[in-house]
C-alpha positions in Angstrom: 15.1 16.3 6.9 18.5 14.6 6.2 18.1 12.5 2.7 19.7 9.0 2.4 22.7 8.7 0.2 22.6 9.6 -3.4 18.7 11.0 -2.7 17.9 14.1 -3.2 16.4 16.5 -0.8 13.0 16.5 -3.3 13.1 12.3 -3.3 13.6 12.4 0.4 10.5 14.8 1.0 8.5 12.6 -1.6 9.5 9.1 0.2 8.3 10.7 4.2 5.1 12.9 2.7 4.4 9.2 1.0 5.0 7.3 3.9 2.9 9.8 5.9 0.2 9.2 4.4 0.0 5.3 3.6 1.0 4.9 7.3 -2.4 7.5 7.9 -0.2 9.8 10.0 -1.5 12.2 7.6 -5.4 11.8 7.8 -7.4 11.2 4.9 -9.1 14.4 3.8 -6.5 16.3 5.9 -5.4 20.0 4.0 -1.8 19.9 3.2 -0.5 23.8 3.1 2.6 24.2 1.9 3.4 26.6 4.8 3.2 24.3 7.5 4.3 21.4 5.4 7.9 23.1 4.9 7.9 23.7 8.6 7.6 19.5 9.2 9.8 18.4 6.1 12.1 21.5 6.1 12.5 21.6 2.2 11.1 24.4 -0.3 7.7 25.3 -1.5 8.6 24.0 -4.7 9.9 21.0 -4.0 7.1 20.2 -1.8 4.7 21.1 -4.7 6.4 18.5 -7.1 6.8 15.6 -4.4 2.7 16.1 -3.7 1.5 16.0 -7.3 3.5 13.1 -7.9 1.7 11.5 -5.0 -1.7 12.7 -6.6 -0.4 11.0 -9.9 -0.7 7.7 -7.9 -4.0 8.3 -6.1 -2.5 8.9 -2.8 -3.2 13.1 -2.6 -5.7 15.4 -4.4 -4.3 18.8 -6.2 -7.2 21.0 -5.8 -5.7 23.8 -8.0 -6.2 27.2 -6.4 -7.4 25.2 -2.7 -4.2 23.5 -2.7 -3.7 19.9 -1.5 -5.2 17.6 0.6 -4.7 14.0 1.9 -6.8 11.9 -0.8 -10.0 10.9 0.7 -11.4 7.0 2.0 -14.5 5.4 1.3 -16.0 1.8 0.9 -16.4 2.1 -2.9 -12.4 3.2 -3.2 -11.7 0.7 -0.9 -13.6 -1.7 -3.7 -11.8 -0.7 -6.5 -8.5 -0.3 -5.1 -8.7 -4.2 -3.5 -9.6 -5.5 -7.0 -7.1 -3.8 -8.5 -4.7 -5.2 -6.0 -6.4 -8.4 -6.7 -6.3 -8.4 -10.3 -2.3 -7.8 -10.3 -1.4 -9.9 -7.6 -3.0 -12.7 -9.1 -1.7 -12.2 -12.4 2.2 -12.0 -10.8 1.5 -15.1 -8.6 0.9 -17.4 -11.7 4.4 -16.2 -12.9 6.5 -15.8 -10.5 5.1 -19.7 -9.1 6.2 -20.6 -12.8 9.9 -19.2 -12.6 10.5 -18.9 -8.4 13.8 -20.6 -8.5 15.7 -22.3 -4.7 16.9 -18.8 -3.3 13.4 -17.4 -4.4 11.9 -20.2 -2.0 14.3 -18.9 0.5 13.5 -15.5 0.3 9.4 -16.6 0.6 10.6 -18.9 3.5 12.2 -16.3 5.4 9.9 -13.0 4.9 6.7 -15.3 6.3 9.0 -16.6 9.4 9.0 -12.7 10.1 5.5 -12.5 9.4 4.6 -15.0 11.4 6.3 -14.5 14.2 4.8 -10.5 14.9 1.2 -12.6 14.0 2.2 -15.2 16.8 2.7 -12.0 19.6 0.0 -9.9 18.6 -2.3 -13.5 18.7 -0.7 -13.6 22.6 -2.0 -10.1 23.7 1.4 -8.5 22.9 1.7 -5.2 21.8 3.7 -4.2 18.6 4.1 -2.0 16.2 1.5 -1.4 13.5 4.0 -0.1 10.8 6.5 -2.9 11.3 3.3 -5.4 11.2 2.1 -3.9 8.2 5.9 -3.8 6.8 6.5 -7.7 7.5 3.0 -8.0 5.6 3.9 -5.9 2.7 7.5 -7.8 2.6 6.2 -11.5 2.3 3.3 -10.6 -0.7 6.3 -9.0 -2.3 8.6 -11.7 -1.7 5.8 -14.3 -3.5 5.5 -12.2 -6.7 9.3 -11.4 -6.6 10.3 -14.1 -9.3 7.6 -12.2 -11.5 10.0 -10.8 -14.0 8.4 -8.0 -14.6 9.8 -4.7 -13.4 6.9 -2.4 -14.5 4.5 -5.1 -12.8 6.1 -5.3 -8.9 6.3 -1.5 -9.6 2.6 -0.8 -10.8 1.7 -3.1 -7.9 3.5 -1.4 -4.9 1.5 1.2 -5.7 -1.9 -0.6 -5.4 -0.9 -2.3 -2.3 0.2 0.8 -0.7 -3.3 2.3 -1.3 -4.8 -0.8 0.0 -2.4 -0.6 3.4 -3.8 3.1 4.1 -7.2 1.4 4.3 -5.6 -1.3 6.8 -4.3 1.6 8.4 -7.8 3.3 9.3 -8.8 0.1 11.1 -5.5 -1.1 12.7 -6.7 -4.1 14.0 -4.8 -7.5 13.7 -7.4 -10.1 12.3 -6.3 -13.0 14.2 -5.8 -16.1 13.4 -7.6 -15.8 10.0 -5.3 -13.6 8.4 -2.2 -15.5 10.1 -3.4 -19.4 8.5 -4.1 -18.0 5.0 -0.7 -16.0 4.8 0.4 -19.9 6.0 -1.4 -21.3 3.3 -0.3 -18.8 0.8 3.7 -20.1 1.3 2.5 -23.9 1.6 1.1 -22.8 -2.0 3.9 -21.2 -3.2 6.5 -24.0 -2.1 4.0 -26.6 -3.9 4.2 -23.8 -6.9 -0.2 -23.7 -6.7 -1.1 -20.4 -7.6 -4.1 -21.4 -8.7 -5.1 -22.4 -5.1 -2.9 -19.1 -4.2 -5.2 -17.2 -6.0 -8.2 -18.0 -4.2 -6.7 -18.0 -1.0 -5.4 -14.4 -1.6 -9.2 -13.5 -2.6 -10.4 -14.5 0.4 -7.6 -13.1 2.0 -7.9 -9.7 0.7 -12.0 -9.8 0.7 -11.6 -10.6 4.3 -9.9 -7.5 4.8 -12.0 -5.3 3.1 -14.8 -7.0 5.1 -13.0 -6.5 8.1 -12.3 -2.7 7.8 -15.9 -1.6 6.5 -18.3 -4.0 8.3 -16.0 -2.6 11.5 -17.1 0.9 11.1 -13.4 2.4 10.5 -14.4 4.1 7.8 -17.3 5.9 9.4 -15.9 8.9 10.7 -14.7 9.8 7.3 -17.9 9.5 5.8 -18.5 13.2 5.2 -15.3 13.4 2.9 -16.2 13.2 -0.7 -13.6 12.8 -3.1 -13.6 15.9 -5.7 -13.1 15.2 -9.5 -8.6 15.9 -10.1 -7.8 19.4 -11.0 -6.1 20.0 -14.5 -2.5 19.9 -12.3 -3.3 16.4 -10.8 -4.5 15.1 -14.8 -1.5 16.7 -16.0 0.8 14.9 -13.8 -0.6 11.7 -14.2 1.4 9.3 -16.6 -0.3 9.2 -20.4 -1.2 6.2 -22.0 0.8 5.6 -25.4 -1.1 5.5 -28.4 -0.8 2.6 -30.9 
């Protein structure tokens, strides 16, 4: 594993573990030895170690203590929580980045939907693509409306959230149709008129649509045996604490 420039061989083991598993090449529930783990990323034990409980900091891997690691688990109450979390931050950044988008944030909205909605256009004609690079177009135009935020901690607390709603969308990988390709119209119609209100409730039924889709579908059936496990002291311990006031 060669890391980009300036990245570090730990950063570079981090970013294709965590892509891994959001894309669901690693399978939920999947045991991650370190052994074989080194063998695929080709970086040490210890490095590895770090890189996975930083993913179980963000919800993404267990730390099982003595048992080790595994893929985090999916089920239809995570999948719950995680889409109102999603919900509850994306809503809050639409309101303010609608409020301060400025031209060249229309622009980049304009242009990360005609991307979007050109991969919605071929998979709506049969075509086959790509699931990653349809999920990436996806991921780039929510980004793009909550851009003008101006709030780091926010767009950075939120790519979190979306990326543990995308391993769910990665279970099912099916393409919703025409559904999901009017509202993410509707959702730069709203952001050119600066709506977020109407925004907000499209992106509800957006995202509820979605969760609908995947669990109502039965993806999440053959991991129904898989029980998430309360986090081991490491995984607490690497978690970010809260501040006291």
């Amino acid at each position: 594993m060669t890391p980009t420039a300036g990245e570090t061989p730990g950063e570079a083991a981090y970013r294709r573990i965590r892509a891994d598993v959001v894309l669901g090449r690693l399978a939920p529930g999947r045991k991650l030895g370190l052994e074989g783990l080194r063998e695929i990323y080709g970086v040490a034990i210890g490095t590895l170690r770090e890189a996975l409980n930083r993913l179980a900091s963000e919800g993404l891997v267990l730390a099982e203590g003595q048992r080790g690691f595994a893929v985090a688990p999916v089920s239809a109450e995570d999948f719950h929580e995680v889409a109102e979390l999603r919900l509850l931050l994306e809503c809050h950044a639409i309101e303010a980045s609608f409020a301060a988008g400025d031209l060249d944030w229309e622009g980049q909205v304009v242009a990360a939907h005609h991307k979007l909605a050109v991969l919605e256009r071929r998979l709506m004609a049969g075509e086959a693509a790509d699931a990653s690079l349809w999920k990436r177009y996806d991921r780039e135009f929510h980004q793009a409306l909550i851009a003008a935020s101006g709030s780091a901690t926010l767009l950075e607390t939120y790519a979190t959230a979306f990326d543990r709603f995308l391993r769910y969308q990665m279970v099912a990988v099916v393409f919703r149709g025409a559904v999901a390709a009017v509202q993410h119209a509707e959702l730069l119609d709203c952001a050119l008129a600066r709506d977020s209100a109407r925004a907000q409730g499209v992106l509800r039924d957006h995202v509820q649509g979605c969760v609908d889709h995947v669990i109502q579908g039965g993806a999440l059936a053959p991991f129904a045996s898989l029980r998430r496990r309360p986090p081991s002291a490491e995984a607490l311990a690497a978690r970010p604490r809260r501040i006291s006031r």
